[in-house]
C-alpha positions in Angstrom: 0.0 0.0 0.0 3.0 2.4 0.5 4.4 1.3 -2.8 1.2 2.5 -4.4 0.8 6.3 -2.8 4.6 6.7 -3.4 4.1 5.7 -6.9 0.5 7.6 -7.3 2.6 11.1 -5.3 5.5 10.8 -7.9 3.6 10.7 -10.8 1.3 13.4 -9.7 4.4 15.3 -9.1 5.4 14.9 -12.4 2.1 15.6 -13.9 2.5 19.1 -12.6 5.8 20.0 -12.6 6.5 19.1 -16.0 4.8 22.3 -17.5 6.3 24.4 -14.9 9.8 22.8 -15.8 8.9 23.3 -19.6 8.0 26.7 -19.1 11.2 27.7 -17.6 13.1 26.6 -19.8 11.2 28.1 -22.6 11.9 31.2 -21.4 15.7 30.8 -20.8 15.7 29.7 -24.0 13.8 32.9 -25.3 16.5 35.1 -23.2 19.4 33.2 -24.6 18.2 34.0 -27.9 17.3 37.9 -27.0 21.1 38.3 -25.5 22.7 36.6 -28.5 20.6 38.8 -31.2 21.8 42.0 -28.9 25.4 41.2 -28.4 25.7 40.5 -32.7 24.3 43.6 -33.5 26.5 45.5 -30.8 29.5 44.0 -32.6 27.9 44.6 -35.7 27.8 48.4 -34.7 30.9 48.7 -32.6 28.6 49.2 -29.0 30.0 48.2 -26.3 27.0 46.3 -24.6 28.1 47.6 -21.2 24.7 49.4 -19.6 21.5 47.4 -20.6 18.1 48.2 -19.8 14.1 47.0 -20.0 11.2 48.6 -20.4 8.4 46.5 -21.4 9.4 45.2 -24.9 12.3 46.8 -25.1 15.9 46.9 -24.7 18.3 49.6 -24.8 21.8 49.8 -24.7 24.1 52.5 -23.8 27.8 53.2 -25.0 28.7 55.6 -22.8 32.3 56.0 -24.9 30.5 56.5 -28.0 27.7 58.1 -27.1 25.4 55.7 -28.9 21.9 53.6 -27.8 21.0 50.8 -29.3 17.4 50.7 -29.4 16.0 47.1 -29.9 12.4 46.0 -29.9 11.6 42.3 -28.8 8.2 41.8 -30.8 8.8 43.4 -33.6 12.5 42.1 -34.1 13.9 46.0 -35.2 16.5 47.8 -34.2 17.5 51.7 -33.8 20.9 52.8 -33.4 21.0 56.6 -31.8 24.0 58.9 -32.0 23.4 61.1 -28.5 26.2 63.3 -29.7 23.6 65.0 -31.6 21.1 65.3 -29.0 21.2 68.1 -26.0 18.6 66.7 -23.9 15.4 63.8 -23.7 11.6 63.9 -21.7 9.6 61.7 -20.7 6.0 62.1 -22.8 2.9 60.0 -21.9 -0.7 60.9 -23.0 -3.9 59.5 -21.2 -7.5 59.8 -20.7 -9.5 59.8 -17.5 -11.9 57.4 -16.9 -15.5 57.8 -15.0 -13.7 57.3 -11.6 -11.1 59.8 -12.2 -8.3 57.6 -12.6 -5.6 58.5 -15.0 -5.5 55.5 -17.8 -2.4 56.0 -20.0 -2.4 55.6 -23.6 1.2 55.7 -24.6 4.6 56.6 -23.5 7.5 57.7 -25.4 10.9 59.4 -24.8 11.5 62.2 -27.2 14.8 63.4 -28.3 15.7 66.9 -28.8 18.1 67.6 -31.0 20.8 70.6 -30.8 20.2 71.8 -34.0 16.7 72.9 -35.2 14.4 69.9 -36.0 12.2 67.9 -35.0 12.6 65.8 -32.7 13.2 61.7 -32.1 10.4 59.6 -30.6 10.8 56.4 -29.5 7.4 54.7 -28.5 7.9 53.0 -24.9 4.1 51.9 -24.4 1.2 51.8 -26.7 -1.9 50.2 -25.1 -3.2 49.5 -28.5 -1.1 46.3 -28.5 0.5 46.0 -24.8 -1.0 44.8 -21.6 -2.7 48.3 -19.8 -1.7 46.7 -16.3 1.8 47.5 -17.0 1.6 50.7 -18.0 2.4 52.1 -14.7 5.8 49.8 -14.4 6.2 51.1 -18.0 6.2 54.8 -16.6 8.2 54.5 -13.6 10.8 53.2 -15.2 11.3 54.9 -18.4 11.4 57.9 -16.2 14.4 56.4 -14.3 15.5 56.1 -17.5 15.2 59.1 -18.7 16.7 60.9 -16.1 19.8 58.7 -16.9 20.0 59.3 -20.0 20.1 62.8 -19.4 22.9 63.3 -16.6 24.7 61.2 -19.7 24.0 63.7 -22.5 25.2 66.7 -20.2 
């Protein structure tokens, strides 16, 4: 009878752990890939892949020698490279609407970049609820502000 619920507990066991284990490893495997594609176009580009950060489905990278950030976007597999040397300075921009309870609902975040000559100025678009998850937006915000603020003690 012990033979039987030790048998019966390990194969439950296995029954749910299985996805859990799959899962995982899914997901190392997805971050394996992400860190390879980053580090070959760094080379590619001569970035040193020394300050990474990200925000939601994206990943930046910041070459602090040559002032350049490499812009990458997870879902849609593209890529940005941004000189800084031709920017002065970078804000945080988010737009919203307010709902019937008064609560702020955000509808997108970007960082613009202003350039030192006349132009107009870079966007990069951070958050977009019209295809991300609106329960992360405020994540999104707080730390594309961090960012931001980063990014400008660097262009100064």
């Amino acid at each position: 009878m012990d033979f039987i619920s030790l048998e019966m507990g390990l194969a439950f066991l296995l029954v749910f752990m299985a996805p859990v284990i799959y899962i995982l490893t899914k997901e190392n495997r997805k971050k394996k890939k992400l860190n390879a594609n980053i580090n070959k176009i760094c080379a590619e580009h001569n970035i040193k892949n020394l300050s990474r950060e990200a925000i939601g489905s994206q990943v930046f990278v910041l070459d602090n020698s040559e002032k350049k950030l490499l812009n990458y976007h997870t879902k849609q597999k593209r890529f940005d490279i941004i000189d800084l040397r031709d920017f002065d300075s970078c804000i945080l921009q988010k737009s919203g609407y307010r709902n019937d309870n008064y609560k702020t609902i955000l509808r997108d975040i970007s960082i613009s970049f202003h350039k030192k000559s006349q132009g107009k100025p870079l966007q990069i678009s951070v958050y977009d609820d019209s295809y991300e998850n609106p329960l992360e937006a405020e994540a999104i915000l707080y730390e594309t502000d961090r960012f931001v603020r980063f990014l400008n003690t660097q262009l100064s």
